[in-house]
Every structure is written in structure tokens, then in C-alpha cells.
C-alpha positions in Angstrom: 37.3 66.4 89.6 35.3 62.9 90.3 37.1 60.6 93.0 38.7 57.4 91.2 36.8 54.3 92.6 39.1 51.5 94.3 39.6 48.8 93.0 39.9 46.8 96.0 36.0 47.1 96.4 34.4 45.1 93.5 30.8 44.3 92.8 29.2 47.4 94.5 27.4 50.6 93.2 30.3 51.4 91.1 32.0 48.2 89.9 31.1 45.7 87.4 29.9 42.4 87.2 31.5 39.1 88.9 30.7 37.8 85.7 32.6 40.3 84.0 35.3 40.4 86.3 36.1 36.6 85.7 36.0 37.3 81.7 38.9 39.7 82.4 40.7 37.7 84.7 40.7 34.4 82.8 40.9 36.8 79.3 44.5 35.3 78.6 43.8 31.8 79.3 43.1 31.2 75.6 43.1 27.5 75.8 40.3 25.7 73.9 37.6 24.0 75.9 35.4 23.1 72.8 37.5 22.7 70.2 40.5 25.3 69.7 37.6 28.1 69.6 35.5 28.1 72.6 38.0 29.2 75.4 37.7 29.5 79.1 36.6 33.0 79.3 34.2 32.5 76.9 32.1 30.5 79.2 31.8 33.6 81.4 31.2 36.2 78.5 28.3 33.9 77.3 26.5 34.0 81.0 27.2 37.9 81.4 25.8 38.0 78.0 22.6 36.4 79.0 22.2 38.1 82.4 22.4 41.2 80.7 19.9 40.7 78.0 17.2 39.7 80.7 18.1 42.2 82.4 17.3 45.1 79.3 14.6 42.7 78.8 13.0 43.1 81.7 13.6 46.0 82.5 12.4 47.2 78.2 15.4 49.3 78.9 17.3 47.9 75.8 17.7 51.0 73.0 19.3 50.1 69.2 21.8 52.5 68.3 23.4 53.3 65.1 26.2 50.5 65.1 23.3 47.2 65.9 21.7 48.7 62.5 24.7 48.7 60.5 26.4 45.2 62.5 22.0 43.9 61.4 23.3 45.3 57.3 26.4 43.7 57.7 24.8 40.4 58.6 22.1 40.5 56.2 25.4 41.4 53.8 27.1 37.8 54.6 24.0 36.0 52.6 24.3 36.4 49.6 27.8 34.6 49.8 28.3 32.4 46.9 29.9 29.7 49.2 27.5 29.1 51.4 25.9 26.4 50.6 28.5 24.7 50.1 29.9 25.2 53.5 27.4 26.0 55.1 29.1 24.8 58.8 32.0 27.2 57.9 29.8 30.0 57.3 27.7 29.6 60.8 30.6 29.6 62.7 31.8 32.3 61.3 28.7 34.4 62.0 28.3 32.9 65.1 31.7 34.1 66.2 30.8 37.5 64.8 27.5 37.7 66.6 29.0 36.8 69.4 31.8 38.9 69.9 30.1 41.7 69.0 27.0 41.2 71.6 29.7 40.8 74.3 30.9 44.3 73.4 27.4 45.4 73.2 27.2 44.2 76.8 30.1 45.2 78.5 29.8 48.6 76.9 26.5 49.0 78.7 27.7 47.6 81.8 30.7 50.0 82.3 28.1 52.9 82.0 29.5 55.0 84.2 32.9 57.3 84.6 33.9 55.3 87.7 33.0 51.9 86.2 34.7 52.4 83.6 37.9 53.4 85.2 37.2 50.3 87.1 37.2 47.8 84.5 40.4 49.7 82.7 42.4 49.0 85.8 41.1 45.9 85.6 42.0 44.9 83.0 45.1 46.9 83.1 46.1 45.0 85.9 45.4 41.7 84.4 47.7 42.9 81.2 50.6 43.5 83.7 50.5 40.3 85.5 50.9 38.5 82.7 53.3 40.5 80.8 55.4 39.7 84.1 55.0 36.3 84.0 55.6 35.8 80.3 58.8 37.3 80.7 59.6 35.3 84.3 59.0 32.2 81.6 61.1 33.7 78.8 63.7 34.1 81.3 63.5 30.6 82.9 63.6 28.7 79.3 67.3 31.2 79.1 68.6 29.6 82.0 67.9 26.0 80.6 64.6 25.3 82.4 63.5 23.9 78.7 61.3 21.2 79.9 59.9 23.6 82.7 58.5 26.3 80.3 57.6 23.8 76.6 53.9 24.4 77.0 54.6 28.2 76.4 56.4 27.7 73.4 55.3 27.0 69.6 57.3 25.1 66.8 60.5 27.4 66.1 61.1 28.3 69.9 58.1 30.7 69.6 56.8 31.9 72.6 52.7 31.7 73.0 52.4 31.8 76.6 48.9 30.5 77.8 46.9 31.2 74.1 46.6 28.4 71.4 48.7 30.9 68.9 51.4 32.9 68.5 49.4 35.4 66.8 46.4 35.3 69.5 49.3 36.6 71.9 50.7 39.2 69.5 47.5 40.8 69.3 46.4 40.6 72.9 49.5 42.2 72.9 49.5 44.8 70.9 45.6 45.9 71.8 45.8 45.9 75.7 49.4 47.4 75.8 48.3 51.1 75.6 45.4 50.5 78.0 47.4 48.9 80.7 50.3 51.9 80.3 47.6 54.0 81.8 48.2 52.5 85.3 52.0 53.4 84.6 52.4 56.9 83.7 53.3 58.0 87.1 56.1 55.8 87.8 59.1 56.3 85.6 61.1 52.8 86.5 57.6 50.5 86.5 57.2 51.7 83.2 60.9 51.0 81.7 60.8 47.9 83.5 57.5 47.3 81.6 58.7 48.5 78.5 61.5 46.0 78.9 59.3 43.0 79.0 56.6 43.8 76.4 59.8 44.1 74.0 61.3 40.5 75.0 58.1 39.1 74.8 57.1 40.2 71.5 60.8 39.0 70.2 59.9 35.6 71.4 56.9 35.6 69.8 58.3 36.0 66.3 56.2 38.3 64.2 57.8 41.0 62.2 54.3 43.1 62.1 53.7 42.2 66.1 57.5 43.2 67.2 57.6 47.1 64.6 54.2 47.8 65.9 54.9 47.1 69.7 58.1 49.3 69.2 56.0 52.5 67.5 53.3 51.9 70.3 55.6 51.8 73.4 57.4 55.0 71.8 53.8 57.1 71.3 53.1 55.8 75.0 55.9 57.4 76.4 55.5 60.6 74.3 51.7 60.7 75.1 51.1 59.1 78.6 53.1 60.0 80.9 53.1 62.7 83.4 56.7 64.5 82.5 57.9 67.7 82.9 60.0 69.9 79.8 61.0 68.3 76.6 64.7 67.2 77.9 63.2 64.7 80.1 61.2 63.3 77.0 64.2 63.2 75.0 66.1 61.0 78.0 63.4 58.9 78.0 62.9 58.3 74.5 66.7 57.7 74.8 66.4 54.6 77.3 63.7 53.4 75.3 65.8 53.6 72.1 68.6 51.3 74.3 65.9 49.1 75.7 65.2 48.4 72.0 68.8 48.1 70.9 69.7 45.6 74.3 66.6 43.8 72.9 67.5 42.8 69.7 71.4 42.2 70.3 70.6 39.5 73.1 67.9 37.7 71.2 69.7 38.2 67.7 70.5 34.3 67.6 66.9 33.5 68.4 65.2 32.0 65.6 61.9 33.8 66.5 64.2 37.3 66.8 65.2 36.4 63.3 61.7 36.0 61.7 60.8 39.3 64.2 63.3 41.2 61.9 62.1 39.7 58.7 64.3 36.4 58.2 61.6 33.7 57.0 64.5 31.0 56.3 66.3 32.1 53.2 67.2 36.1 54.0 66.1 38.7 55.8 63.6 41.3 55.0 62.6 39.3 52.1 58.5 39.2 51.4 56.4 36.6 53.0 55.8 34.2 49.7 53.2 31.7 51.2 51.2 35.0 52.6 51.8 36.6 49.3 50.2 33.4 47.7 47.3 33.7 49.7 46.4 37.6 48.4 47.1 36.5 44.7 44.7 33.6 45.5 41.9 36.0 46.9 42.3 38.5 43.4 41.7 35.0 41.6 38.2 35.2 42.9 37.4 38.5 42.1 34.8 37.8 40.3 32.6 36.7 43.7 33.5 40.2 45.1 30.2 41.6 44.2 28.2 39.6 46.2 30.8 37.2 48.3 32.4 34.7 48.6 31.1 33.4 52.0 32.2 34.3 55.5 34.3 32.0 56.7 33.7 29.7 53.1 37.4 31.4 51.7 39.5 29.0 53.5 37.6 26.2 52.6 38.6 26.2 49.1 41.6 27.5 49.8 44.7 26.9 52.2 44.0 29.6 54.3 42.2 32.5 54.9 42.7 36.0 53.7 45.1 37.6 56.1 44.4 41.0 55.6 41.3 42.4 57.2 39.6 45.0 54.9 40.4 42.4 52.1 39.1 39.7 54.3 35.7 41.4 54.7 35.1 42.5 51.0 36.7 38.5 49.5 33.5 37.2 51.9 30.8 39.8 52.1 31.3 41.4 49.2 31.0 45.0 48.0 27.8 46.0 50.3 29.6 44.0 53.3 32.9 46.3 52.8 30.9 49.7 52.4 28.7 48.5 55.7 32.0 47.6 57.0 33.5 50.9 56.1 30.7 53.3 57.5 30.6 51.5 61.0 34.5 51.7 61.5 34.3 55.8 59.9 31.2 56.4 62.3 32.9 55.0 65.6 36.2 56.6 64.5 34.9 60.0 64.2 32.5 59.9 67.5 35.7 58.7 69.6 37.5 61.4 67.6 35.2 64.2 69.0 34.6 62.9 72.2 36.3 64.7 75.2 39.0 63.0 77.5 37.8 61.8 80.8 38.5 63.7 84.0 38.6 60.2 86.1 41.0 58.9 83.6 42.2 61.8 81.5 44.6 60.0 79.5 42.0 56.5 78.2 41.5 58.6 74.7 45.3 58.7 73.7 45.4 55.2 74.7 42.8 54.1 73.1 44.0 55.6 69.7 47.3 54.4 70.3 45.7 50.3 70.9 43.7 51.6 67.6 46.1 52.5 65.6 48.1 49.1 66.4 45.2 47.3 65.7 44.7 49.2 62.1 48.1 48.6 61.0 48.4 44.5 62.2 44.8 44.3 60.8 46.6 44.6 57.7 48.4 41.2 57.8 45.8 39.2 59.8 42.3 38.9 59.9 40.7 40.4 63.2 37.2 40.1 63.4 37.2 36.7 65.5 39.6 38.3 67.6 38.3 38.9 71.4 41.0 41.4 72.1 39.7 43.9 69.5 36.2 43.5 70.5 37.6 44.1 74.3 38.9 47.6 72.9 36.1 48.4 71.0 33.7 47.7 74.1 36.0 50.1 76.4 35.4 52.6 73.3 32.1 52.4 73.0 31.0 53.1 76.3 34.2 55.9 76.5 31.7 57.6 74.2 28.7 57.5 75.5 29.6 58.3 79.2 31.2 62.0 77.5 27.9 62.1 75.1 24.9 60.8 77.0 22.8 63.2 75.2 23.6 61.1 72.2 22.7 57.6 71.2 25.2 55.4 70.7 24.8 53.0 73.8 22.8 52.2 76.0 23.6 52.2 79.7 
């Protein structure tokens, strides 16, 4: 079995970039330092970016692989948008974020081209997830003992907790994608992780998303089925029996929290009632059904309309139309099914449950908000991608 590399010794043979490293570090630090859009982090991925592409330059080592031609279709897709024109600055911010986050995965898959780098940058960023889980609840605790004016730059309208990101939603999917990963760096230790599992669940509360707080549950519950080391079903059953009281101690102590309320479905006038100005939205988007063939525009929906299509598959086929969704379609059933068949990792035998699990979160809050700008997925999706080529070098999918 390979040796794990430590993390204490960064930058050599076996570690990534400082570049890369500061992305990481600074990943949660969502705070806009060009408008709302450009964040802190960003700076960094935009040099590693470059450093890396002169580097393949240089070197002619850079290879296409199957998902550049299809992300190249999916592009050539977003032009025949009907809104374009029209808002044409929408539309090129749009792409721009999409090339962008998508060349940053490009380019941290190819950095953490090895088994040890990779396990590297998973602890990393791991690591990073913990810290400020921990501090996010040290701040949720603090604004409960009346520290209000102490902790009001991590809170939203409605009491919402958004910690250091510009959204609430930014956080719940940050969230909900790096949980599983960082749960890796658990599974050994039975109280760290309930003590974990603990804060994730009062964080998301505070947050106050109905899709973010279900989802976090069902992911910390296939965590502690999956991850773990354990030994015989009764101590699985125990467990899942904390976790079922951690959940239950959760909601009773928040239960008078406004964004506890809206967690369990109360959006003013009931609870579990549907979401009317989200459900306005989607009637909105069938109205314009007729621009489905070709487009509407990326990023052009929201123009015309109050906001933009909050469900991602419906998102992608609104503003690339039907060849955008199909392109769409085959890249996601491609990468699915080479993660699917590739083998686990000896250095980190447990990263493919994890990444399922952050996959299948992201799937099911895909549903109610639009993901494709969103750095967190493209994070996951770079871990992935080079998950699958360090099992499968023979095939190519990425180049290292």
C-alpha cells in the first residue's frame, strides 16, 4: 500500500502548488473584490491558471480529452441564443464565468496528477472545510449568547447565517459539496466526527434553506453508513441512533429561529407550503418555450425576467437550448459513468463514496438552484477528474 504524504511538507515532489494552496485556503472567503463576482480566491485560481497553461505550453505537453470537446460544443451551443444581442454584457459574463470555472478544474485536475497529490490537496481542502465549519458554529454560538453586534457581518436579512460568502445559498452549497470530502479526514475518530456532525447541522439550520438543511441530513447519514471504519452492524445502528438525536436536539433548539422555520418549509404564511415566487419563476421559463430550440441566451433569462431559472438542467436547456441540454447531458453521463467504473484509491480508499455522496447532494440541490457559476462544484468536479485518471492513466481523460 502507497505511504500517505504529509501534509506538513507542502510544495515539494509530491504536493501542489502555492498557488493552489492559497485558492483552497482563501476558498470560503467569498467576499467580492470586483463587484459581488470576482472573489479573493479567484485572484489566485486566475494566476495558477496561467502558470499552468505556460507551463503545457511549453512544455507541448497539453492533450484535449473528451470533456474540452464537448465543454468547445457546449460553447459553440450558447450562440445561437436568441438574447444575445440584446444583452450581450449578460451573455459574456456568463460564458466568461463558465470558461473560467471550468479551465480552473482543467488545471487543478492536472496538477493533482498523482495518488499522493491528490490525497494532498483532499486533506487540504478537508482541512480547510473543518476549520471553518468550527468557526461558523463558534459564531452561531456567540450571536446565542447576545454577542449580536459581535457576529452581524455573518448574518443575512431574517437572522440568516452566511458566514464569510456574499449569500446564503453560496454557503449552503459550499456546504453541501465539500462536507463528504472533508468527512474523509474523520472516519477514524468516532467523537470528532459527532462533534462535526453537530455543527454542519446548526450551521445549515442558520442558514435557512429547506433543500440545503434535508440534503445535509441524508449526506451526514450515508457518511456515517459509508465512511467510517466500524466494526458489526450494532455499532452502525448506535451511531445512526446519535445521529438521529443530534438531528432531533437540532431542530428543537433552533425551532423558534426564523431561518429553522423556513429550513422546515415555513416561507411566512405555513409550513411546507410551495415556494410561490420560485414557482413563478419556472411558469415564467415554460412561457418562453418557444426559444428552447435554439436559446434563449446564457445569462440573457434574467434580464427579461426577475430572476433566473433556479433549477439547473432547466437552466441549461431555457439558455442553450436543445443541442446545449443534450451536450450538457452527454458530458455529465460520460463523467458519471468513468467515475462509476473507476477503482477506489489505496492511499485514500474511501474518496469514491465521498465523492458520490458530495455528487449526489449536488444533483438533488441542482434542482432548485442554478450551479454552473458555482466554484464549489467545479472544486468537486476537478478532485473527480483527476480521481479518474490517476486509476485509468491508460485512458484519456486528463492530462497530467
Amino acid at each position: 500500500m502507497q505511504k500517505t504524504a504529509p501534509m506538513h511538507v507542502l510544495n515539494q515532489k509530491n504536493d501542489v502548488s502555492w498557488l493552489l494552496i492559497l485558492y483552497v485556503v482563501l476558498f470560503p472567503f467569498a467576499i467580492g473584490i470586483v463587484g459581488p463576482s470576482f472573489i479573493i480566491s479567484d485572484v489566485f485560481l486566475l494566476g495558477f491558471i496561467g502558470v499552468c497553461l505556460a507551463k503545457n505550453l511549453a512544455k507541448k505537453s497539453f492533450q484535449a480529452i473528451s470533456f474540452d470537446v464537448l465543454f468547445l460544443l457546449l460553447v459553440a451551443a450558447t450562440l445561437t441564443g436568441a438574447g444575445i444581442a440584446t444583452h450581450l454584457k449578460a451573455y459574456l459574463f456568463e460564458l466568461g464565468s463558465l470558461v473560467f470555472m471550468y479551465l480552473g478544474a482543467r488545471c487543478i485536475a492536472a496538477e493533482i496528477s498523482t495518488a499522493d497529490r491528490l490525497n494532498s490537496f483532499v486533506e487540504l481542502v478537508g482541512k480547510m472545510f473543518l476549520i471553518f465549519l468550527l468557526f461558523s458554529f463558534a459564531v452561531i454560538v456567540l450571536r446565542n449568547c447576545d454577542f449580536k453586534e459581535l457576529t452581524d457581518y455573518f448574518f443575512a436579512s431574517g437572522n440568516r447565517f452566511k458566514g464569510i460568502f456574499n449569500f446564503t445559498n453560496q454557503l449552503s452549497i459550499f456546504l453541501i459539496c465539500l462536507w463528504p470530502l472533508a468527512a474523509l479526514s474523520l472516519r477514524k475518530s468516532r467523537s470528532l466526527r459527532f462533534v462535526s456532525y453537530l455543527a454542519y447541522l446548526v450551521c445549515l439550520s442558520y442558514i435557512g434553506s429547506r433543500s440545503g438543511f434535508w440534503i445535509g441530513i441524508t449526506q451526514t447519514a450515508l457518511i456515517e453508513i459509508f465512511i467510517p471504519e466500524r466494526k458489526g452492524s450494532s455499532i452502525l445502528a448506535l451511531n445512526l441512533a446519535l445521529l438521529a438525536a443530534i438531528v432531533f436536539l437540532v431542530i428543537s433548539f433552533t425551532a423558534s429561529e426564523v431561518a429553522m422555520q423556513r429550513s422546515l418549509g415555513d416561507y411566512g404564511h405555513g409550513a411546507l407550503e410551495l415556494d410561490e415566487a420560485r414557482v413563478n419563476i419556472f411558469r415564467q421559463a415554460f412561457n418562453v418555450s418557444e426559444f428552447w430550440l435554439f436559446g434563449y441566451g446564457l445569462g440573457c433569462f434574467d434580464q427579461n425576467h426577475r430572476h433566473e431559472v433556479h433549477n439547473t438542467p432547466f437552466s441549461i436547456l431555457v439558455e442553450t437550448g436543445l443541442a446545449g441540454f443534450v451536450i450538457a447531458s452527454i458530458f455529465t453521463l460520460i463523467f458519471l459513468y468513468a467515475l462509476f467504473k473507476t477503482p477506489d484509491l489505496a492511499v485514500l480508499p474511501k474518496l469514491h463514496t465521498a465523492l458520490f455522496i458530495s455528487l449526489a447532494g449536488m444533483a438533488s440541490v441542482g434542482m432548485v438552484i442554478y450551479l454552473l457559476r458555482t466554484r464549489s462544484c467545479w472544486l468537486v468536479f476537478a478532485i473527480a477528474l483527476a480521481f479518474i485518471k490517476i486509476e485509468r492513466p491508460s485512458e484519456n481523460v486528463c492530462n497530467g
